[in-house]
PDB file with one MODEL, atoms N, CA, C and O in Angstrom:
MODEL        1
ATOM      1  N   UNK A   1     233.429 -26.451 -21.812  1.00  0.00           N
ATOM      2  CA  UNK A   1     232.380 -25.491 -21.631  1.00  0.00           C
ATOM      3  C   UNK A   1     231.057 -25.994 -22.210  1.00  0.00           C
ATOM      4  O   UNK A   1     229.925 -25.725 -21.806  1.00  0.00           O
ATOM      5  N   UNK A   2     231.392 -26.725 -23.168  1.00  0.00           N
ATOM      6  CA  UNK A   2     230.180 -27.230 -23.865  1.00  0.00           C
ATOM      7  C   UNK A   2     229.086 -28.166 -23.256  1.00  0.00           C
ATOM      8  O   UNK A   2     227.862 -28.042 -23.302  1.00  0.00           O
ATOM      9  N   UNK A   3     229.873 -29.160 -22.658  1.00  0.00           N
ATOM     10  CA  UNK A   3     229.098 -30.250 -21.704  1.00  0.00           C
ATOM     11  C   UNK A   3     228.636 -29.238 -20.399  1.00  0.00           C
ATOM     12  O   UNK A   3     227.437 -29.018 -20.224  1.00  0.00           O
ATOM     13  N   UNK A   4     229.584 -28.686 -19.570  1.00  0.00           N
ATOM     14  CA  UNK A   4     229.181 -27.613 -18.469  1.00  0.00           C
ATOM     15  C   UNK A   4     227.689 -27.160 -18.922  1.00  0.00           C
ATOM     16  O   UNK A   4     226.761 -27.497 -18.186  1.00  0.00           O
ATOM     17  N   UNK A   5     227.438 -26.483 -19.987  1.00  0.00           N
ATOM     18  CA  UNK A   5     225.921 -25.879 -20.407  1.00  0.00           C
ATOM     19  C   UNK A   5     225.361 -26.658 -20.740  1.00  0.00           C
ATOM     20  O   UNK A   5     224.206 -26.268 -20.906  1.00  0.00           O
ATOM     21  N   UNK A   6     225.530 -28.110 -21.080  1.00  0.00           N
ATOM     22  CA  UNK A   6     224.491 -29.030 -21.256  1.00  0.00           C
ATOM     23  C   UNK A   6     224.525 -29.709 -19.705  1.00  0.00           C
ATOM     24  O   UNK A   6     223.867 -30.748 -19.758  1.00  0.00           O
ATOM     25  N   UNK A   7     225.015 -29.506 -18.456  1.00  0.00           N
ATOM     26  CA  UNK A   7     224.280 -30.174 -17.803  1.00  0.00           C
ATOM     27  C   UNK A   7     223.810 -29.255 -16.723  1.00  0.00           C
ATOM     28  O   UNK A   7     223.192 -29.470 -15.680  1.00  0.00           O
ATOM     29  N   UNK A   8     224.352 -28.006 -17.356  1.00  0.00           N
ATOM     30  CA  UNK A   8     223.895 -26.872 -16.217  1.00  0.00           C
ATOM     31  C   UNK A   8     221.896 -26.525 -16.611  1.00  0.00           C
ATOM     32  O   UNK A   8     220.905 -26.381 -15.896  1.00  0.00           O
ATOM     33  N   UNK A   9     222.118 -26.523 -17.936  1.00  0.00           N
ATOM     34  CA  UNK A   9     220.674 -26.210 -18.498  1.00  0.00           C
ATOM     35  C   UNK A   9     219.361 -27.669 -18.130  1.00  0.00           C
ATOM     36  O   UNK A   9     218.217 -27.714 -17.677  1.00  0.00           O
ATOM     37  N   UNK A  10     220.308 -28.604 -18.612  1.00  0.00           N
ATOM     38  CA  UNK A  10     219.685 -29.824 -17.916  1.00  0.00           C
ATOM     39  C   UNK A  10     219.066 -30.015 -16.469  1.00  0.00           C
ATOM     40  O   UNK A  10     218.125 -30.609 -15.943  1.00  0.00           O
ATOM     41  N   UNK A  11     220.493 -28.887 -15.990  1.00  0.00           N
ATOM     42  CA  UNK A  11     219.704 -29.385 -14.296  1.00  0.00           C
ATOM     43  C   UNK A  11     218.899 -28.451 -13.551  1.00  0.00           C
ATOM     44  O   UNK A  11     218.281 -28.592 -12.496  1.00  0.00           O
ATOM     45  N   UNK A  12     219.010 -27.655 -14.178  1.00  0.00           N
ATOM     46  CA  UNK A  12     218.325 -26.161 -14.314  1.00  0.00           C
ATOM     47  C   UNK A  12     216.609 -25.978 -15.092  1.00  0.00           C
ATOM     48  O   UNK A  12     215.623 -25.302 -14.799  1.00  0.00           O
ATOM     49  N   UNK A  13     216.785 -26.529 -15.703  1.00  0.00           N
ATOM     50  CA  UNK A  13     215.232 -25.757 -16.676  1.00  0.00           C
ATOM     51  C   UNK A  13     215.868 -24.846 -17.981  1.00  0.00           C
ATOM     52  O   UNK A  13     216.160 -25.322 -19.077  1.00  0.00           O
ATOM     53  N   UNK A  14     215.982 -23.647 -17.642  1.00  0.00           N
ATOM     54  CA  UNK A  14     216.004 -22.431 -18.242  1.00  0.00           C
ATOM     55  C   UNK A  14     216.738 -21.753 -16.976  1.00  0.00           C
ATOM     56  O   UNK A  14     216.649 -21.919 -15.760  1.00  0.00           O
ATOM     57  N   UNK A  15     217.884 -20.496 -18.229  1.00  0.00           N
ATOM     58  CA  UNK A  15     218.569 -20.107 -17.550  1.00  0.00           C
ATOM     59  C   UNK A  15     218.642 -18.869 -18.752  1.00  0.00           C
ATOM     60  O   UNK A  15     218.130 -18.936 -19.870  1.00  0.00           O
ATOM     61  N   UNK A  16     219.583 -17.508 -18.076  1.00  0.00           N
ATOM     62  CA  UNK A  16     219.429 -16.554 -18.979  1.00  0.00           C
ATOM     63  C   UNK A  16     220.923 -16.649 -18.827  1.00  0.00           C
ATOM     64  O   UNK A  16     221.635 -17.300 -18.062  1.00  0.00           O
ATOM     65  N   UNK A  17     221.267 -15.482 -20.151  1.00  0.00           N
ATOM     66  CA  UNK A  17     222.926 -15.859 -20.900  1.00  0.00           C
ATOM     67  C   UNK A  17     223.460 -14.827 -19.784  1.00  0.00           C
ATOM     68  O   UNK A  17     224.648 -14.647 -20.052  1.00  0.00           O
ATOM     69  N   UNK A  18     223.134 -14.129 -18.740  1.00  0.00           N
ATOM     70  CA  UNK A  18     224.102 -13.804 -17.832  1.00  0.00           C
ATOM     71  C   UNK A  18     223.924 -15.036 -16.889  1.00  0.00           C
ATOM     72  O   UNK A  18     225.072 -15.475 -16.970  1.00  0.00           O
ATOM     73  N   UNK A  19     223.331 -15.822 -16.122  1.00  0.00           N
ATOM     74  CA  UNK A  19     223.380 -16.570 -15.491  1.00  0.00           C
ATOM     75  C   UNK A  19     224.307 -17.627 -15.961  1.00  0.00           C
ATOM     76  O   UNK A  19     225.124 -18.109 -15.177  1.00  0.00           O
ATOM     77  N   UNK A  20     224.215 -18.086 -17.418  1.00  0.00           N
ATOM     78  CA  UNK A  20     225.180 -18.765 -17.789  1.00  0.00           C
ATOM     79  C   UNK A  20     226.539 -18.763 -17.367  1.00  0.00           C
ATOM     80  O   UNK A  20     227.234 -19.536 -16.709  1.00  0.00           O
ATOM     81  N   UNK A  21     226.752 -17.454 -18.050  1.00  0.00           N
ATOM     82  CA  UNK A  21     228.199 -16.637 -17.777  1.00  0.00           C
ATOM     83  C   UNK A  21     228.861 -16.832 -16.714  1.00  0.00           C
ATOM     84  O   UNK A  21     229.981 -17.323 -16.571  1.00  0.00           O
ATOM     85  N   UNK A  22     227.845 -16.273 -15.670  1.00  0.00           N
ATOM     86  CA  UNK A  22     228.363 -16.371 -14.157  1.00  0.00           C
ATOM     87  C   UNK A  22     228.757 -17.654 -13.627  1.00  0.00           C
ATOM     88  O   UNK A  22     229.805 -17.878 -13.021  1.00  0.00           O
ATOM     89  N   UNK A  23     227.663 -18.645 -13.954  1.00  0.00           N
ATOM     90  CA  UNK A  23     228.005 -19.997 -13.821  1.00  0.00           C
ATOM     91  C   UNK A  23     229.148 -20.525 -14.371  1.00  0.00           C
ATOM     92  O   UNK A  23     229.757 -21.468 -13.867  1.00  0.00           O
ATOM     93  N   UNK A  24     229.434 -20.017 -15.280  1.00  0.00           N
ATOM     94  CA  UNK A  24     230.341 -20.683 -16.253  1.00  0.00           C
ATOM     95  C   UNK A  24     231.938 -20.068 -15.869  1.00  0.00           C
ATOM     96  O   UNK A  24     232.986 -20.682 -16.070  1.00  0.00           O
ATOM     97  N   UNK A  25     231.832 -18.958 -15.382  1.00  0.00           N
ATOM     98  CA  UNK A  25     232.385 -18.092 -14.820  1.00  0.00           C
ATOM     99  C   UNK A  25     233.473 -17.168 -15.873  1.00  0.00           C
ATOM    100  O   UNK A  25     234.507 -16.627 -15.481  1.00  0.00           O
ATOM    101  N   UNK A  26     232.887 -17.146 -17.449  1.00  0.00           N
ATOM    102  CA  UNK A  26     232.902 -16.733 -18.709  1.00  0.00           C
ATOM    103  C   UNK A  26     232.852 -15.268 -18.868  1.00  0.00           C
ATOM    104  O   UNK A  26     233.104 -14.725 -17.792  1.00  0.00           O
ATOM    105  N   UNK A  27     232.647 -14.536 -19.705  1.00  0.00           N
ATOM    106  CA  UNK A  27     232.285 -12.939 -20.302  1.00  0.00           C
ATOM    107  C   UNK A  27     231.290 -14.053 -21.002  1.00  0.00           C
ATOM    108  O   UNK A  27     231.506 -15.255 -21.160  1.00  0.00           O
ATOM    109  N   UNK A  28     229.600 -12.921 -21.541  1.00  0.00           N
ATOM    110  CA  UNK A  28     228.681 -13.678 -21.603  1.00  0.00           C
ATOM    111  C   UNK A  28     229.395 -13.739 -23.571  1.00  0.00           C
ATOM    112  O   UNK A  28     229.001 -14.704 -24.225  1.00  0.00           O
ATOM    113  N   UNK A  29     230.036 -13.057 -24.052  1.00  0.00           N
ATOM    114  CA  UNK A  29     230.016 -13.145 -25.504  1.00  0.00           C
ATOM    115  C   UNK A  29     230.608 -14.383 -25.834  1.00  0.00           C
ATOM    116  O   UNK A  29     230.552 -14.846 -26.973  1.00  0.00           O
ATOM    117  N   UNK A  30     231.309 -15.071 -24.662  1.00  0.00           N
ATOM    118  CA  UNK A  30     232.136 -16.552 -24.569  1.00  0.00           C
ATOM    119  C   UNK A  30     230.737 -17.377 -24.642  1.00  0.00           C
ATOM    120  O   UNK A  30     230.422 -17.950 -25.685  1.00  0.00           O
ATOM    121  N   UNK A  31     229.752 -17.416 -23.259  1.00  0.00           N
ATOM    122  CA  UNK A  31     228.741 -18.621 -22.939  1.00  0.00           C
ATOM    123  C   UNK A  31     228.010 -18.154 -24.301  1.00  0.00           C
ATOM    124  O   UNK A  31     227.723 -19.120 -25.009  1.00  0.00           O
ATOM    125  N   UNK A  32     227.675 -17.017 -24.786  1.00  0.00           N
ATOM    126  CA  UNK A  32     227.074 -16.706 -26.540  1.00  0.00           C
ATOM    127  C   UNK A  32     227.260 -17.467 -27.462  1.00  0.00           C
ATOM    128  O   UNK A  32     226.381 -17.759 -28.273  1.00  0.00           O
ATOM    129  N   UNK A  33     228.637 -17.985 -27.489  1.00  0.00           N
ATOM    130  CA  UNK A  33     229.229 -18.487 -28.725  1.00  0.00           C
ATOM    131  C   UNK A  33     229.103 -19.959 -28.420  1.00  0.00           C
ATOM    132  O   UNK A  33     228.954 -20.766 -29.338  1.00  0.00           O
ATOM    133  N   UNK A  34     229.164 -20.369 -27.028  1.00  0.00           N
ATOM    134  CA  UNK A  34     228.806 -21.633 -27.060  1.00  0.00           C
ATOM    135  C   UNK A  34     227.589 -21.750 -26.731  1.00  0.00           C
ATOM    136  O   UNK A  34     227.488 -22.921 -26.367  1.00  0.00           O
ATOM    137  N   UNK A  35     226.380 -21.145 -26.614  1.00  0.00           N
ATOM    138  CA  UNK A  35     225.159 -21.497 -27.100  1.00  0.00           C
ATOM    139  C   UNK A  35     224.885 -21.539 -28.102  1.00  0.00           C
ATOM    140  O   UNK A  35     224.348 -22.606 -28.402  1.00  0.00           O
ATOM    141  N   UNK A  36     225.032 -20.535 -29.223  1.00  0.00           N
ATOM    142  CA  UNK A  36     225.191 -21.212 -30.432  1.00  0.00           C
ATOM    143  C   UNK A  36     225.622 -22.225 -31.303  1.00  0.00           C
ATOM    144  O   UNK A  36     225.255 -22.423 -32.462  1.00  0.00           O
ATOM    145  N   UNK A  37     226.351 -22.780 -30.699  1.00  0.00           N
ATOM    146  CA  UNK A  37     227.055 -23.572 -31.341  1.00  0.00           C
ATOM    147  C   UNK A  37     225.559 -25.123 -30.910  1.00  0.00           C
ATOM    148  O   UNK A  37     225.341 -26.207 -31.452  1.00  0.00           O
ATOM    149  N   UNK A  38     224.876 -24.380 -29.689  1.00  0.00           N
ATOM    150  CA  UNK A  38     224.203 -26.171 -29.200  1.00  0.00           C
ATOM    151  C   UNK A  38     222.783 -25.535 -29.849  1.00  0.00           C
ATOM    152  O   UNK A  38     221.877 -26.367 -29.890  1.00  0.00           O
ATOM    153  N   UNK A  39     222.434 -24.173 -30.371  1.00  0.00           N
ATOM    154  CA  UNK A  39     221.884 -23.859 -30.934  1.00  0.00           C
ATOM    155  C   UNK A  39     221.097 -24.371 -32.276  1.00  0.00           C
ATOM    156  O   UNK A  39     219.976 -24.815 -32.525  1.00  0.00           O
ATOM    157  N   UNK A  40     222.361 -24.050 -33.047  1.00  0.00           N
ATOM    158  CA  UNK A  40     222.758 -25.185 -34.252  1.00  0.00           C
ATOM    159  C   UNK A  40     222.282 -26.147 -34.501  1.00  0.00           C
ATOM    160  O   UNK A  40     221.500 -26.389 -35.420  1.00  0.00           O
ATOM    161  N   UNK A  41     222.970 -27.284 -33.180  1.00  0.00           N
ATOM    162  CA  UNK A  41     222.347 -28.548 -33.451  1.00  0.00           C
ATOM    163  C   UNK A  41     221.325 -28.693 -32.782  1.00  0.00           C
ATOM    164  O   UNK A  41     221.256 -29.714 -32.098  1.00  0.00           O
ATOM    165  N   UNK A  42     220.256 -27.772 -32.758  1.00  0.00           N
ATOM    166  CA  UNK A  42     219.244 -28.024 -32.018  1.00  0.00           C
ATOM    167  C   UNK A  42     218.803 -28.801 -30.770  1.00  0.00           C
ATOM    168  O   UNK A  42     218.031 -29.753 -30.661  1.00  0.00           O
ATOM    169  N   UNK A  43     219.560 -28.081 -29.808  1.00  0.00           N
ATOM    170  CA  UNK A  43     220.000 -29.087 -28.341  1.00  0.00           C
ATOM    171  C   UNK A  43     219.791 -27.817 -27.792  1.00  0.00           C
ATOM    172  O   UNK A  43     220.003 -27.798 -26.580  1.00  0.00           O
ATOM    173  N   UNK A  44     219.515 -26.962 -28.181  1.00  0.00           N
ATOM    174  CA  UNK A  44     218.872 -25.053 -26.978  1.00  0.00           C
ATOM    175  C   UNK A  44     218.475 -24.238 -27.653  1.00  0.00           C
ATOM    176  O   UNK A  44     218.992 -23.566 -28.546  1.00  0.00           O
ATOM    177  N   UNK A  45     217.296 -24.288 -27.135  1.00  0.00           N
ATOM    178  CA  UNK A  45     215.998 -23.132 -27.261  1.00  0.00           C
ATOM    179  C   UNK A  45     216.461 -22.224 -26.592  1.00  0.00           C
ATOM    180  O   UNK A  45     217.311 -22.110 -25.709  1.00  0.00           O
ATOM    181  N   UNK A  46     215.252 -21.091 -27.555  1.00  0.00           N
ATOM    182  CA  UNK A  46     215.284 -19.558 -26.625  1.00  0.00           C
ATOM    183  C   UNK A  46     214.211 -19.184 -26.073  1.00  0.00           C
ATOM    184  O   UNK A  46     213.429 -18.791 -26.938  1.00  0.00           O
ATOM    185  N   UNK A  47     213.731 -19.104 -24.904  1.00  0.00           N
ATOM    186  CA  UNK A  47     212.278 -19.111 -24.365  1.00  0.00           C
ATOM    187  C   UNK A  47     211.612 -17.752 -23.971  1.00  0.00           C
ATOM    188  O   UNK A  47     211.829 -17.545 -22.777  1.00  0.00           O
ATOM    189  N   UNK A  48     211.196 -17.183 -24.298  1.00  0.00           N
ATOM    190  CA  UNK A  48     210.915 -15.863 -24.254  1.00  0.00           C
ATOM    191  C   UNK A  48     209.811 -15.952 -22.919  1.00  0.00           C
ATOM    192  O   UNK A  48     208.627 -16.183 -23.167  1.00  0.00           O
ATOM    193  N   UNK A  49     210.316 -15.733 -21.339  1.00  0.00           N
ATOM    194  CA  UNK A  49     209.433 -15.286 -20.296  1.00  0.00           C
ATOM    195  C   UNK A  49     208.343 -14.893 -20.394  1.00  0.00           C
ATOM    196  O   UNK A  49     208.273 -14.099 -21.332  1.00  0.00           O
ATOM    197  N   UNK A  50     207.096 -15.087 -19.723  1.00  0.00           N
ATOM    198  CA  UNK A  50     205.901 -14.247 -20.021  1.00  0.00           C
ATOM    199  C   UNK A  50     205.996 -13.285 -18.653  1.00  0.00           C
ATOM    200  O   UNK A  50     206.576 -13.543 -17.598  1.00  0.00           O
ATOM    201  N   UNK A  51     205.093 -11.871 -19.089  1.00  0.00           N
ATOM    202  CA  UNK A  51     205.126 -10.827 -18.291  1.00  0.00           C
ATOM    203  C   UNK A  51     203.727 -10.969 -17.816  1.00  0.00           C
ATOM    204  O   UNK A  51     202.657 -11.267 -18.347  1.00  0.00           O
ATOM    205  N   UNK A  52     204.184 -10.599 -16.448  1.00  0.00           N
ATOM    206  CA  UNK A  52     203.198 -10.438 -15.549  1.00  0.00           C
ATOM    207  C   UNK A  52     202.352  -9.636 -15.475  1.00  0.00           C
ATOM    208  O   UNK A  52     201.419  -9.996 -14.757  1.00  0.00           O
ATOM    209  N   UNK A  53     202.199  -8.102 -16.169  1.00  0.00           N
ATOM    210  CA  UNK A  53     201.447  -7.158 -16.249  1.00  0.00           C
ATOM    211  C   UNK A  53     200.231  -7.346 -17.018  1.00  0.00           C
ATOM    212  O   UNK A  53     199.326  -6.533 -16.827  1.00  0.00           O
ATOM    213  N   UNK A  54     200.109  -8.022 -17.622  1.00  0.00           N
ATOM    214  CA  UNK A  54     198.790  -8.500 -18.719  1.00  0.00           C
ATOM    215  C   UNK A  54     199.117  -7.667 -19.933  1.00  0.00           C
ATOM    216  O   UNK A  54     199.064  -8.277 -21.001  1.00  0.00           O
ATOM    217  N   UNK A  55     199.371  -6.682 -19.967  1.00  0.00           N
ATOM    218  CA  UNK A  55     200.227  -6.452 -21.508  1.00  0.00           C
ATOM    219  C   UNK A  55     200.509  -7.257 -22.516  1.00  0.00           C
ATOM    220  O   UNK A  55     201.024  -8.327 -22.192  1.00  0.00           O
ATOM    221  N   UNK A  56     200.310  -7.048 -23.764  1.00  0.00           N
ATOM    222  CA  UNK A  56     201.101  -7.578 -24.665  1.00  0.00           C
ATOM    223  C   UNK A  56     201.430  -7.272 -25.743  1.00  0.00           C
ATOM    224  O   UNK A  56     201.172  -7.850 -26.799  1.00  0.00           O
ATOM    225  N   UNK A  57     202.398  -5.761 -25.462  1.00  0.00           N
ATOM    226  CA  UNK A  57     202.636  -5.043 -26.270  1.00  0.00           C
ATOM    227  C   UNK A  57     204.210  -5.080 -26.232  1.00  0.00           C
ATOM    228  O   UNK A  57     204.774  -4.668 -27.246  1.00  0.00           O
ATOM    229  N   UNK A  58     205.045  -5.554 -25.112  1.00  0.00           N
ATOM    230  CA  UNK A  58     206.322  -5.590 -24.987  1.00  0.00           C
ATOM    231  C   UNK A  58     207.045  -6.823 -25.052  1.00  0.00           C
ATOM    232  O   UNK A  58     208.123  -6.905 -24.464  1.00  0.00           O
ATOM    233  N   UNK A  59     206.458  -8.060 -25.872  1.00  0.00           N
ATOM    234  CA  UNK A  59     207.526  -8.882 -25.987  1.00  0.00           C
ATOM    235  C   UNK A  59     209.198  -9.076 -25.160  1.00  0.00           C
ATOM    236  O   UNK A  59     209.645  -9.937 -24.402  1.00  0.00           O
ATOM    237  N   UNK A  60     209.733  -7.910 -25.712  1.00  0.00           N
ATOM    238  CA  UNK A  60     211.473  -8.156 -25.904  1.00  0.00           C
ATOM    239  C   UNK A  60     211.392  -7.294 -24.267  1.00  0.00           C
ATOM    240  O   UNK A  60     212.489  -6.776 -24.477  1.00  0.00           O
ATOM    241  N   UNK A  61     211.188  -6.997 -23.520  1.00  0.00           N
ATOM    242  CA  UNK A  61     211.480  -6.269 -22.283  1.00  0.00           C
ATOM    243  C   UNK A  61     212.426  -7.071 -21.174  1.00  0.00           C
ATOM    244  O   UNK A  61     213.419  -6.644 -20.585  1.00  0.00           O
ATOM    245  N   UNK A  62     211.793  -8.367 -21.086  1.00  0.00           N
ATOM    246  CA  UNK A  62     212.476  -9.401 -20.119  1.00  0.00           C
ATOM    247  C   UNK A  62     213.480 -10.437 -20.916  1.00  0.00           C
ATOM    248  O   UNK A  62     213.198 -11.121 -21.899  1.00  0.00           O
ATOM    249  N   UNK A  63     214.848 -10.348 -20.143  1.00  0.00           N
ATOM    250  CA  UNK A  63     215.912 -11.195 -20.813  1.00  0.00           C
ATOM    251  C   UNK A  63     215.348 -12.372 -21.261  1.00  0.00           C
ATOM    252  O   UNK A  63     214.430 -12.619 -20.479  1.00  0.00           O
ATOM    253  N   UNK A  64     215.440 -13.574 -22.452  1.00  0.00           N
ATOM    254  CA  UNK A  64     215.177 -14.526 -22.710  1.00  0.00           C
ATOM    255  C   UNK A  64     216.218 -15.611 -22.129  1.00  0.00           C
ATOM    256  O   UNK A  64     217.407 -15.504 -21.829  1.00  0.00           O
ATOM    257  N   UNK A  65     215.215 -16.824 -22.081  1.00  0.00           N
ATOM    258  CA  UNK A  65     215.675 -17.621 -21.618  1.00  0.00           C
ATOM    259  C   UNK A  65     216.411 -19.181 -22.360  1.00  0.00           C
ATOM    260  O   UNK A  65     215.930 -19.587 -23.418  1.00  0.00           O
ATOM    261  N   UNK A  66     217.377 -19.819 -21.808  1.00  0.00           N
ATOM    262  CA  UNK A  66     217.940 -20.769 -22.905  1.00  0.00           C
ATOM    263  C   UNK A  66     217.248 -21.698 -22.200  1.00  0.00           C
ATOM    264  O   UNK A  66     216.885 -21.556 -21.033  1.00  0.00           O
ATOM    265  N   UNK A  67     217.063 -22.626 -22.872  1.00  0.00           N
ATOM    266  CA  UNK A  67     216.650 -24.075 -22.722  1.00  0.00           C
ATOM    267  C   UNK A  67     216.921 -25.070 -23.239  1.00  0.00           C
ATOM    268  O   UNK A  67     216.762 -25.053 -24.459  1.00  0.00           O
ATOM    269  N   UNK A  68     217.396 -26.270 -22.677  1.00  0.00           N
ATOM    270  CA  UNK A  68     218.157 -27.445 -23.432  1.00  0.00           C
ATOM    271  C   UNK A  68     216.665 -28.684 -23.949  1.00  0.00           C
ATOM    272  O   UNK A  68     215.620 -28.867 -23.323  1.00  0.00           O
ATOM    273  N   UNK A  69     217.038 -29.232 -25.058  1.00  0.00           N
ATOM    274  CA  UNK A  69     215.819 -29.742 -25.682  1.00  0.00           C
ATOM    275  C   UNK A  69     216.110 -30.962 -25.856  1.00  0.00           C
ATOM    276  O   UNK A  69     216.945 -31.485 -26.594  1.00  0.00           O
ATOM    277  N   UNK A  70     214.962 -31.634 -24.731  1.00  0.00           N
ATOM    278  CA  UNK A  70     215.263 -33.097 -24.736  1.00  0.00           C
ATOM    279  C   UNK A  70     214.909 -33.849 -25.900  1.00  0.00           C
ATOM    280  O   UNK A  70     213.941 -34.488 -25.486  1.00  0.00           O
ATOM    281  N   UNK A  71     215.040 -34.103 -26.818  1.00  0.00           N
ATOM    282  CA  UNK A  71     214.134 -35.351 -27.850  1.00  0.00           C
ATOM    283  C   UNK A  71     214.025 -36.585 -27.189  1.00  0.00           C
ATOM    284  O   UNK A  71     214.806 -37.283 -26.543  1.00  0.00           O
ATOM    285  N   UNK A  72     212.494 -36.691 -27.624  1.00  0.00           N
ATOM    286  CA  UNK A  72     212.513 -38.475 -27.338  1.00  0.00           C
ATOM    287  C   UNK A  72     212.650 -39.787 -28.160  1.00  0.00           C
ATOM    288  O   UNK A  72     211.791 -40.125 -28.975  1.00  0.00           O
ATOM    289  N   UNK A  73     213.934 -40.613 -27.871  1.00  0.00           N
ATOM    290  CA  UNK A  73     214.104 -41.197 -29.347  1.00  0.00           C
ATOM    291  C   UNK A  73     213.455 -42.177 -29.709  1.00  0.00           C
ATOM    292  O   UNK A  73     212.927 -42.995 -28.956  1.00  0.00           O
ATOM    293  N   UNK A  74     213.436 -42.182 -31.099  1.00  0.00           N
ATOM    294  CA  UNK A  74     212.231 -43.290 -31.566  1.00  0.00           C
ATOM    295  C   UNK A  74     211.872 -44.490 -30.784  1.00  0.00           C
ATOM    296  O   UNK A  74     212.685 -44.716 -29.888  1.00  0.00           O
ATOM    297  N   UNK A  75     210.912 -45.308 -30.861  1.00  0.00           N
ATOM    298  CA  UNK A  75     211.151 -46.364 -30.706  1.00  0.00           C
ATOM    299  C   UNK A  75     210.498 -47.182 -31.300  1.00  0.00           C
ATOM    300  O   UNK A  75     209.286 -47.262 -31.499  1.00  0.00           O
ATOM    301  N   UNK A  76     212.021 -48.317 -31.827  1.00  0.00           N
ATOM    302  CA  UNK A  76     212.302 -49.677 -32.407  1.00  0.00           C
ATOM    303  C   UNK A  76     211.193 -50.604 -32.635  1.00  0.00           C
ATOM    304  O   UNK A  76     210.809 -50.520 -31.469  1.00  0.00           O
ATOM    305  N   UNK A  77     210.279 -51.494 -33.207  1.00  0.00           N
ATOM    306  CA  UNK A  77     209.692 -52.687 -32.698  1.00  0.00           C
ATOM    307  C   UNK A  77     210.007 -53.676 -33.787  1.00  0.00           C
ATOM    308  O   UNK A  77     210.144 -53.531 -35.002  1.00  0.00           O
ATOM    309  N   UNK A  78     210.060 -54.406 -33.238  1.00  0.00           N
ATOM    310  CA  UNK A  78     210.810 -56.178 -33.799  1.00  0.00           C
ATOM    311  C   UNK A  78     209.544 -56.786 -33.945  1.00  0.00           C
ATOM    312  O   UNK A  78     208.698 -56.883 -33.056  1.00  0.00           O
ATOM    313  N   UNK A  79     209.436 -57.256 -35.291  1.00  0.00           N
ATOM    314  CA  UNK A  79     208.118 -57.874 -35.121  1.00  0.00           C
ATOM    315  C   UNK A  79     209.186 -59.297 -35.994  1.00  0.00           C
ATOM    316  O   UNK A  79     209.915 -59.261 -36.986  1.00  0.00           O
ATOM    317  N   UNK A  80     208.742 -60.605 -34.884  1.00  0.00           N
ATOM    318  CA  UNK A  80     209.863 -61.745 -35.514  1.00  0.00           C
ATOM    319  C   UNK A  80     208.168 -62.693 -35.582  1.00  0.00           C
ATOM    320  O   UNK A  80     207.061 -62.528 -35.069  1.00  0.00           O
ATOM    321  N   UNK A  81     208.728 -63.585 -36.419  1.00  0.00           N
ATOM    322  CA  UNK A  81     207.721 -64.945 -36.767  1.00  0.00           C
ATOM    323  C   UNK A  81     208.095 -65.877 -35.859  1.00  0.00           C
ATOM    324  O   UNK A  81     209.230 -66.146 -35.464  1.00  0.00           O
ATOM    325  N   UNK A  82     206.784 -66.467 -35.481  1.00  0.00           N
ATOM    326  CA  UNK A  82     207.048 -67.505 -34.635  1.00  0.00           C
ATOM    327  C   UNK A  82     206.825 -68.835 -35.206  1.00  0.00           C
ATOM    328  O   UNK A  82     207.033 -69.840 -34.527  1.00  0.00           O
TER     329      UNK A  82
ENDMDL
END
């Protein structure tokens, strides 16, 4: 299940924890527990949708969204004597 949400979110963008579910074909308190877990190790964000009304008094109204978080890894340089 674990890899499944890392390449579903991967191939996806952002996805919400019923979409997960369904995908996953889970109860969402199952795809829950394994977002947390990629949570944790900081491998999925929670992306909070913006609303279309110009408001911005309702934050929490629209389901949030997960997102898998690419890092880019360092990079190395060799500095040799010639």
């Amino acid at each position: 299940m674990l890899g499944e949400i890392r390449s579903y979110l991967r191939r996806r963008g952002t996805a919400s924890l019923r979409e997960i579910a369904i995908h996953l074909d889970t109860p969402p308190e199952a795809a829950q527990l394994a977002l947390d877990y990629w949570m944790k190790k900081g491998k999925v964000t929670i992306v909070h949708p913006a609303c279309d009304t110009g408001c911005t008094g309702c934050p929490g109204d629209k389901e949030p969204l997960y997102q898998w978080v690419e890092r880019e890894r360092p990079v190395r340089f060799v500095i040799r004597d010639s």
